[in-house]
PAZAPA-4460 file (N, C-alpha, C; in steps of 0.05 Angstrom, whole numbers, plus 32768, in hexadecimal, padded with zeros to 4 digits):
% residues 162
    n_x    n_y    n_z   ca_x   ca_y   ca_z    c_x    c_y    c_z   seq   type   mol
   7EC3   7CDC   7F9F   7EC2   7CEB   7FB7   7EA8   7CE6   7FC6     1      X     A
   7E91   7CE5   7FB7   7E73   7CE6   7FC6   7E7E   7CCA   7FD3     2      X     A
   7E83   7CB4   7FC7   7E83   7C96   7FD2   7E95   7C8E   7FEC     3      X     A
   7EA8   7CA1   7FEB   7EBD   7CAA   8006   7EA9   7CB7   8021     4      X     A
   7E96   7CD0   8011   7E8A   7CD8   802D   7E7F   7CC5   8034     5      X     A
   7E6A   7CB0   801C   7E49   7CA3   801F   7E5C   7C8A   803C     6      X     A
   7E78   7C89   802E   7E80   7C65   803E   7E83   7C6F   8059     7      X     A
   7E95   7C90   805C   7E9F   7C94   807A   7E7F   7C9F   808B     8      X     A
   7E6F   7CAA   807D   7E4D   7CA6   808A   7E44   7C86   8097     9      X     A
   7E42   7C74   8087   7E3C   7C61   808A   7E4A   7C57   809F    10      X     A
   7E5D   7C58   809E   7E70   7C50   80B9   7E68   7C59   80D5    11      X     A
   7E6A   7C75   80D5   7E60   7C83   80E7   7E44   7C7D   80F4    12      X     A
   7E32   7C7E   80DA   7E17   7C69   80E7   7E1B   7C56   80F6    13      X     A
   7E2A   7C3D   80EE   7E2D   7C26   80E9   7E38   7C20   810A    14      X     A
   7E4A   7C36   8110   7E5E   7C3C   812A   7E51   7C3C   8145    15      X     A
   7E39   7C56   8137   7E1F   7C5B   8152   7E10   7C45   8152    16      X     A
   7E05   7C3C   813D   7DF7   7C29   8147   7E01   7C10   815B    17      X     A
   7E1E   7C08   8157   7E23   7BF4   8165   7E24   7BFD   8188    18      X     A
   7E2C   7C15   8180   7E30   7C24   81A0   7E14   7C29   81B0    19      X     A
   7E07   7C2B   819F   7DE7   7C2C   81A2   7DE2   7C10   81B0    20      X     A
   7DE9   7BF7   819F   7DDF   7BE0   81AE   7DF7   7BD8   81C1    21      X     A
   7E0C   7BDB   81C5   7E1D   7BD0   81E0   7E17   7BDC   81F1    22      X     A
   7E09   7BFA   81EE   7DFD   7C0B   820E   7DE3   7BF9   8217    23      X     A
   7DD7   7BE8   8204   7DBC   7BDD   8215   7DAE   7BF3   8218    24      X     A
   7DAD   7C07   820C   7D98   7C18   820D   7D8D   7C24   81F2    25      X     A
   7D6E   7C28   81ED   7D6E   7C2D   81D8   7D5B   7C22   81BC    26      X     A
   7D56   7C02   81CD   7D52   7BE6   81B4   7D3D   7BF7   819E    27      X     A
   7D27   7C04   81A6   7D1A   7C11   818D   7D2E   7C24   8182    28      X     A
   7D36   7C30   8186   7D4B   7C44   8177   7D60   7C3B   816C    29      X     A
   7D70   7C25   817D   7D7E   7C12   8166   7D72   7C07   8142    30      X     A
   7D59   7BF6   814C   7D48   7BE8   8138   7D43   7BFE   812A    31      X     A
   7D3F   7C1A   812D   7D39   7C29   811E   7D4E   7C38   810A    32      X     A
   7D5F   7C3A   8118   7D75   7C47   810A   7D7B   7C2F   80FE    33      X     A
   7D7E   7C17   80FB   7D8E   7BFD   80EE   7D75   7C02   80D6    34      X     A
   7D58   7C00   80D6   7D55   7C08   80C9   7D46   7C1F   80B0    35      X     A
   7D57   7C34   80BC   7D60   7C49   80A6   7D77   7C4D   809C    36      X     A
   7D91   7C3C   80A8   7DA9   7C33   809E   7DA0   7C22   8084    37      X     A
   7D90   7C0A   8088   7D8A   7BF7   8072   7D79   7C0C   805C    38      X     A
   7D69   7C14   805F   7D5A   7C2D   8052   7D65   7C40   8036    39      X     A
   7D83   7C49   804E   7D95   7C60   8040   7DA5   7C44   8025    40      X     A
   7DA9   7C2E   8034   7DBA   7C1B   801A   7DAD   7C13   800E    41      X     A
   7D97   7C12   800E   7D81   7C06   7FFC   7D74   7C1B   7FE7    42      X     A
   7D74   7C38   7FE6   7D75   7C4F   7FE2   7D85   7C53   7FC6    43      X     A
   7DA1   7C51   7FD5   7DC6   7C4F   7FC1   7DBC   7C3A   7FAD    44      X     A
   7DB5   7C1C   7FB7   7DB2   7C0C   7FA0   7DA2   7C0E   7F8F    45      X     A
   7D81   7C15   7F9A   7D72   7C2B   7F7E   7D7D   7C39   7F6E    46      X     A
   7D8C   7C4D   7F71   7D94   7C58   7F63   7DAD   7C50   7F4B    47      X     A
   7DBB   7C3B   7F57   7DCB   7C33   7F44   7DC1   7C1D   7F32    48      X     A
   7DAA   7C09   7F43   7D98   7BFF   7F2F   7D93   7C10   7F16    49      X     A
   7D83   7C22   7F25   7D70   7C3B   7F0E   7D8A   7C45   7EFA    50      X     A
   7D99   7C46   7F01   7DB1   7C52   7EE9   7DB4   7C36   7ECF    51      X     A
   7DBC   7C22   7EE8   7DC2   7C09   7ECF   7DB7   7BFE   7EC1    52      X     A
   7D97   7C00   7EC9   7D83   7BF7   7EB4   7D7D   7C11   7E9E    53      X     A
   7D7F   7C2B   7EA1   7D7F   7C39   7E90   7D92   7C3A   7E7B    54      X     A
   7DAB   7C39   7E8C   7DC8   7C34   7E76   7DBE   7C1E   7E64    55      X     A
   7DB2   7C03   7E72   7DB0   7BEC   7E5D   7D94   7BF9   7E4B    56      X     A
   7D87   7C0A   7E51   7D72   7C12   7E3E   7D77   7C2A   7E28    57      X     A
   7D81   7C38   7E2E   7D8C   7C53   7E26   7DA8   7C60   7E20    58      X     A
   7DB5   7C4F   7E30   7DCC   7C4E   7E28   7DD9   7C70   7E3B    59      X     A
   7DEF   7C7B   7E24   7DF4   7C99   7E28   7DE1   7CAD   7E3D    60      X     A
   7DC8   7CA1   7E2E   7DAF   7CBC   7E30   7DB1   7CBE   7E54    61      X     A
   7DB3   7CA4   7E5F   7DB2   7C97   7E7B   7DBF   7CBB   7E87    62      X     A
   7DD1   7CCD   7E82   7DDC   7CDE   7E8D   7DC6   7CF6   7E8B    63      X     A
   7DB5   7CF6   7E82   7D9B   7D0F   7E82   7D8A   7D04   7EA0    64      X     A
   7D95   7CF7   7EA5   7D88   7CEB   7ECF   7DA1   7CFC   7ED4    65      X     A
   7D87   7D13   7EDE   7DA4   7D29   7EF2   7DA7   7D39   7EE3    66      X     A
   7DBA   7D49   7EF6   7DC3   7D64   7EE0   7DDB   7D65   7ECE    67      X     A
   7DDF   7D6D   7EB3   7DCC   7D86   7EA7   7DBA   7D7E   7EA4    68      X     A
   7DB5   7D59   7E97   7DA0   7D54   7E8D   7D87   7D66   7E97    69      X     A
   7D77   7D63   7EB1   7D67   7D6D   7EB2   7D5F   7D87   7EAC    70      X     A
   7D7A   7D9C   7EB3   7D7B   7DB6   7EA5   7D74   7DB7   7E92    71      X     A
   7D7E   7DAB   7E77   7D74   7DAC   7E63   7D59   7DA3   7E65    72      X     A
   7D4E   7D91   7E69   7D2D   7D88   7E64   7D20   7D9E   7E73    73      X     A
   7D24   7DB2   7E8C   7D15   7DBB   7E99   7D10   7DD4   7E7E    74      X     A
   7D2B   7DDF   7E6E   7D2A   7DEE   7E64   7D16   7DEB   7E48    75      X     A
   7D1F   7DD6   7E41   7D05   7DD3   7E21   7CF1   7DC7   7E32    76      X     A
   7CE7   7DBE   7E43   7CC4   7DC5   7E4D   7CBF   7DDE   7E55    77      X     A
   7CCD   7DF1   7E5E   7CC6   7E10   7E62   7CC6   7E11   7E4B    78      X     A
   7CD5   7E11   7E38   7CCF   7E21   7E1E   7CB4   7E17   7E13    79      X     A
   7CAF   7E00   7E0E   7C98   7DFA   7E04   7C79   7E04   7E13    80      X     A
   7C80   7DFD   7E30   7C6C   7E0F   7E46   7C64   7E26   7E47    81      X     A
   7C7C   7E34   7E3B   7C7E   7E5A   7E37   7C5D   7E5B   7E27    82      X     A
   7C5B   7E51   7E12   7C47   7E56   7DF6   7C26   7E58   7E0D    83      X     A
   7C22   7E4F   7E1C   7C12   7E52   7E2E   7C0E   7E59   7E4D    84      X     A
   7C28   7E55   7E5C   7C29   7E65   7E72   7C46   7E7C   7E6E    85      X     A
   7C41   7E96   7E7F   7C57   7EA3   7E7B   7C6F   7E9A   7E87    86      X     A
   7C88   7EA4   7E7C   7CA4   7E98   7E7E   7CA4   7E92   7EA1    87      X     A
   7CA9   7E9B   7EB1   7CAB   7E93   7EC9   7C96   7E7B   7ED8    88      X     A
   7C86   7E85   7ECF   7C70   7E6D   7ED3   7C75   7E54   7EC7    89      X     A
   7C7E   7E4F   7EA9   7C87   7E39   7E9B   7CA8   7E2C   7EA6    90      X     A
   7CB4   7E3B   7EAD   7CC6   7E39   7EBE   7CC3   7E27   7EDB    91      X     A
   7CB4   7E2F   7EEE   7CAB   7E25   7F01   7C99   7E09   7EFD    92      X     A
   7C8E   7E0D   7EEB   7C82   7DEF   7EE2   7C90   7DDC   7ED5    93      X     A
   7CA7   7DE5   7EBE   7CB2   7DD5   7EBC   7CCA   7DC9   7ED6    94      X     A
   7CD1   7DD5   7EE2   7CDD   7DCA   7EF7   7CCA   7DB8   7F0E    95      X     A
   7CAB   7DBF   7F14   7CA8   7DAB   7F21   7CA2   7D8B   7F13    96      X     A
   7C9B   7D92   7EF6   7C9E   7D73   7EEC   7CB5   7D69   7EE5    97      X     A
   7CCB   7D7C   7EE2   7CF1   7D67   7EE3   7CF2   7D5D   7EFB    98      X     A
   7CF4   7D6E   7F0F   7D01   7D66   7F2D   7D08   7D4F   7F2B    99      X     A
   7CE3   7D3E   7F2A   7CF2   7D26   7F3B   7CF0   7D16   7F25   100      X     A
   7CFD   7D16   7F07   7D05   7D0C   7EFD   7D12   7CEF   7F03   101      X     A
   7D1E   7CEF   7F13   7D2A   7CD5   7F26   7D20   7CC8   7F2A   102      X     A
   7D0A   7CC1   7F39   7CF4   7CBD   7F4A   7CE0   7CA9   7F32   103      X     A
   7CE0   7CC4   7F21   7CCD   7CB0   7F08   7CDF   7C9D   7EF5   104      X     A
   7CF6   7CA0   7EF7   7D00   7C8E   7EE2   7D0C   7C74   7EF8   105      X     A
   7CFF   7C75   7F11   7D06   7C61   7F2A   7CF7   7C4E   7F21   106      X     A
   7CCF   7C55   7F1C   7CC1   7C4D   7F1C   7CBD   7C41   7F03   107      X     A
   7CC3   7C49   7EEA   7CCE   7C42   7EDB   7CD5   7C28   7EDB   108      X     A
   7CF1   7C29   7EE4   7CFD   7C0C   7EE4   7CF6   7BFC   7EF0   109      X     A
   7CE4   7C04   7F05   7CD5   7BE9   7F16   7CBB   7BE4   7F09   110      X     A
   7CAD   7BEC   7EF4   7C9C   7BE7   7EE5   7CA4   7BD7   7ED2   111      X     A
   7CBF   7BD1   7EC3   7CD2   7BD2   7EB5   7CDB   7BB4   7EB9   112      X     A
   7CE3   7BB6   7ECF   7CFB   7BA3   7ED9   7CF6   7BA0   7EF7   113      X     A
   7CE2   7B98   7EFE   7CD7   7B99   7F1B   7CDF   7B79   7F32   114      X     A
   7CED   7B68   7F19   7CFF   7B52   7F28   7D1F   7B59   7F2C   115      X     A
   7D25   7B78   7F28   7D3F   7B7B   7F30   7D41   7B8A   7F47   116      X     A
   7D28   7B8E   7F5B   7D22   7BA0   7F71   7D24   7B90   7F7D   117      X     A
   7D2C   7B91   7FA1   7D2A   7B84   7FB8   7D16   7B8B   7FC1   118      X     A
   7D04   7B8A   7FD6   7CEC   7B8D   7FE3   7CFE   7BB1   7FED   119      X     A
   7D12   7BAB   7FF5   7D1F   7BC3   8008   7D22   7BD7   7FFD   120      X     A
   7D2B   7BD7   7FE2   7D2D   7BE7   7FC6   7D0F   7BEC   7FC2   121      X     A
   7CFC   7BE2   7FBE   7CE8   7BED   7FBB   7CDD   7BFD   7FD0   122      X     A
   7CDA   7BF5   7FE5   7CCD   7C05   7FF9   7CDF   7C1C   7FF8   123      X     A
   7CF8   7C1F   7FF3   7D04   7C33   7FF9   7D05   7C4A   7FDE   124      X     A
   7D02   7C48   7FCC   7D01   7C4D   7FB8   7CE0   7C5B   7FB6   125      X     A
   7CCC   7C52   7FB6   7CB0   7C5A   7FB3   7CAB   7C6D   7FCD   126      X     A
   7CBB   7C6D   7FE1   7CB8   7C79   7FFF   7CC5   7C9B   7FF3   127      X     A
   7CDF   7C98   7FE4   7CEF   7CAE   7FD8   7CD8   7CB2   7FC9   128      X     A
   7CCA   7CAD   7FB3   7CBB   7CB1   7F9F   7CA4   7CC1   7FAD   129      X     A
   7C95   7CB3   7FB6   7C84   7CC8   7FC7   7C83   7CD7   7FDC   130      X     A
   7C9B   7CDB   7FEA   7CA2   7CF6   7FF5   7CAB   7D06   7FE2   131      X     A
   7CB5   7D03   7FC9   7CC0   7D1F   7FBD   7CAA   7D21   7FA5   132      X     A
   7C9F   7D10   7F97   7C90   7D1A   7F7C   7C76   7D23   7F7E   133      X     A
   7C62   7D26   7F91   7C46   7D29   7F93   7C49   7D46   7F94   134      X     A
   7C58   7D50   7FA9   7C4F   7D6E   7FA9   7C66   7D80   7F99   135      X     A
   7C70   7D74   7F84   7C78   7D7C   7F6A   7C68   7D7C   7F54   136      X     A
   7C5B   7D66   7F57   7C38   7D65   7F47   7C27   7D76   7F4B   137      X     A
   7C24   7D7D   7F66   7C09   7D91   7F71   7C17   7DA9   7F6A   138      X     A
   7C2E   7DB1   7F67   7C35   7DC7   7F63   7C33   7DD3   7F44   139      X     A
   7C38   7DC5   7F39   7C3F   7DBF   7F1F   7C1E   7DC2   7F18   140      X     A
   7C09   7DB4   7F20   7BEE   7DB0   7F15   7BE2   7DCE   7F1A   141      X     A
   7BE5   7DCE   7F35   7BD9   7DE6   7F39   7BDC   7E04   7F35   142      X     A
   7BFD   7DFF   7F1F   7C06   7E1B   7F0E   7BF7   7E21   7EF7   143      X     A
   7BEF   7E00   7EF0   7BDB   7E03   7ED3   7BCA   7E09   7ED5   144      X     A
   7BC2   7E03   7EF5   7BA1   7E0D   7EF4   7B94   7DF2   7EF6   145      X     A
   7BA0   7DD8   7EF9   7B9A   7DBE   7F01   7B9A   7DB4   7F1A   146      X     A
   7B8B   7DCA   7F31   7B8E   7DBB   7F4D   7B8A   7D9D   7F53   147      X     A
   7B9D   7D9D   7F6A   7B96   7D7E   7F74   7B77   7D75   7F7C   148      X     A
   7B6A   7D67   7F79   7B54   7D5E   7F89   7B59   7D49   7F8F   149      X     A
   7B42   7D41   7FA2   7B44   7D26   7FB2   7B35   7D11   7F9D   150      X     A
   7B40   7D06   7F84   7B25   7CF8   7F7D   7B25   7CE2   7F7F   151      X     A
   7B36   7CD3   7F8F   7B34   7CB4   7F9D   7B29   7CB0   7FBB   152      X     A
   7B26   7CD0   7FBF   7B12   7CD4   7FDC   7B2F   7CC2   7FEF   153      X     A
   7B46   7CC4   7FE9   7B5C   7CC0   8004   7B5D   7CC9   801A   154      X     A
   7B4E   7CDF   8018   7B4E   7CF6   8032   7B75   7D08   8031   155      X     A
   7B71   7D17   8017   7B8F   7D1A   800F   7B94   7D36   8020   156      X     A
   7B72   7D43   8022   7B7F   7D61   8031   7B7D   7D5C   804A   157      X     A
   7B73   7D43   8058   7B72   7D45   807A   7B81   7D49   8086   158      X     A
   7B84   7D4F   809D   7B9B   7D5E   80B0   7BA1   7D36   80B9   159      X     A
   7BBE   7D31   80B4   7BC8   7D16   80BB   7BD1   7D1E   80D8   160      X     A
   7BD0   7D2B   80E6   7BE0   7D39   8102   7BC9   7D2D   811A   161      X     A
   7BB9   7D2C   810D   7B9D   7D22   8126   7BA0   7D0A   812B   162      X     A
***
């Protein structure tokens, strides 16, 4: 079913964009949307990469990427978490270090197997990775009582808006 919506989406992109360039109006918004079309398929193939190198590593286990799996892991790191933060609190932390479970077992395989990535797959992949896992980390750190600091001096708390 998901692969029915993902194909009649793609289409639909696929549709505007061309209508986009026979109007002659547009050429940055074309180039742009073509590519975050290439983006979104490059995206799909990470992820089925990331499944097939796990399958060939792990075999079965490959189904703990996602849910229940992660339910379960979120639940025995709360439990173990409990012994030092209280239940809700161990709760909340163990969920921000599952989340992006995904994300890390991406990086993973490109550590791993980093001649089975395209340039496109990578950029798009590490782009997902650090929009979702950092402020799962800061959240996560700073429940323990491990705030973020700046200690590569990045300038991580500056206002980027200026």
């Amino acid at each position: 079913m998901r692969k029915k919506t993902k194909k009649k989406s793609d289409n639909a992109m696929i549709a505007m964009l061309k209508k986009v360039r026979s109007s002659g109006k547009g050429g940055r918004a074309a180039r742009l949307f073509k590519i975050a079309i290439n983006r979104a398929n490059a995206l799909d193939s990470v992820r089925e990469k990331v499944l097939a190198l796990f399958s060939e590593l792990v075999g079965a286990r490959t189904a703990r990427l996602g849910e229940p799996g992660a339910g379960e892991t979120r639940k025995t790191l709360a439990t173990a978490l409990s012994a030092d933060y209280p239940p809700d609190t161990a709760r909340e932390i163990a969920f921000h270090l599952v989340d992006w479970h995904t994300d890390a077992a991406f990086i993973m395989a490109v550590h791993l197997f980093p001649e089975r990535f395209s340039p496109e797959e990578l950029c798009a992949g590490a782009q997902v990775l650090l929009v979702h896992a950092p402020n799962h980390l800061a959240a996560a750190a700073k429940l323990t009582g491990n705030p973020v600091e700046d200690i590569f001096e990045a300038g991580i708390f500056e206002d980027t808006n200026q």
